[in-house]
Legacy VTK file of the C-alpha trace (Angstrom):
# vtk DataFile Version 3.0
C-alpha trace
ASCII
DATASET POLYDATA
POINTS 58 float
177.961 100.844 132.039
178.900 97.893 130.248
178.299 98.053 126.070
177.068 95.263 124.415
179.739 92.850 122.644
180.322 93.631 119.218
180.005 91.002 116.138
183.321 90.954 116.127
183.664 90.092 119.268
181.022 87.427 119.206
182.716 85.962 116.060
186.171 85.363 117.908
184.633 83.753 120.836
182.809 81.368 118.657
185.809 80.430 116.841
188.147 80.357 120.099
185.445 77.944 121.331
185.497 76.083 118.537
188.788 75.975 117.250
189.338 72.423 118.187
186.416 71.263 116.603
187.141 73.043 113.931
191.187 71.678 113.692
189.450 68.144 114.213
187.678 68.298 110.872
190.572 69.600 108.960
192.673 66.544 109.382
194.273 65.148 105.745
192.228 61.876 107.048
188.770 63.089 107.038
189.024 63.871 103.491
188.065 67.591 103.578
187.989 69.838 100.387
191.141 72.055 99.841
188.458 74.623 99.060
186.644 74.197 102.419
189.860 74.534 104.164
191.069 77.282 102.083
187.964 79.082 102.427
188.301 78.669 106.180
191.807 80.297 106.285
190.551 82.958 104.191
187.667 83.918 106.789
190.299 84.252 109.138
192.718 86.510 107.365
189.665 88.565 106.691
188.938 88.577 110.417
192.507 89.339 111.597
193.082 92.275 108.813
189.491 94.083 110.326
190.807 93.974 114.061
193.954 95.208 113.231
194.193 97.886 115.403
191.609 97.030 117.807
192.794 96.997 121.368
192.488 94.174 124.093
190.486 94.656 127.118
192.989 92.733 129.306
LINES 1 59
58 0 1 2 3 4 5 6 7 8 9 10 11 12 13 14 15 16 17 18 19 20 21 22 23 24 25 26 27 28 29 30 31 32 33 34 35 36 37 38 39 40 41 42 43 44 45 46 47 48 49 50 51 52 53 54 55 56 57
């Protein structure tokens, strides 16, 4: 029996789907806010420090 994926889990797909989208809009050209971007890279440190530890299911 196969459990249901977790948020986590859900959240890292999204953003593996999305990450050149989400690259894409960073770019120095488009003018984004350095408190957009850092707010971005702090989602993701937040992310990585709560799966430390977490196995992969390969």
């Amino acid at each position: 029996m196969e459990l249901p994926p977790s948020h986590q889990e859900v959240a890292a797909s999204t953003h593996e789907r999305h990450w050149d989208g989400i690259a894409a809009y960073c770019r120095p050209e488009n003018e984004v806010s350095l408190g957009f971007v850092e707010g971005l890279n702090n989602k993701i440190r937040v992310i990585q420090r709560r799966a430390y530890g977490l196995r992969d299911e390969e």
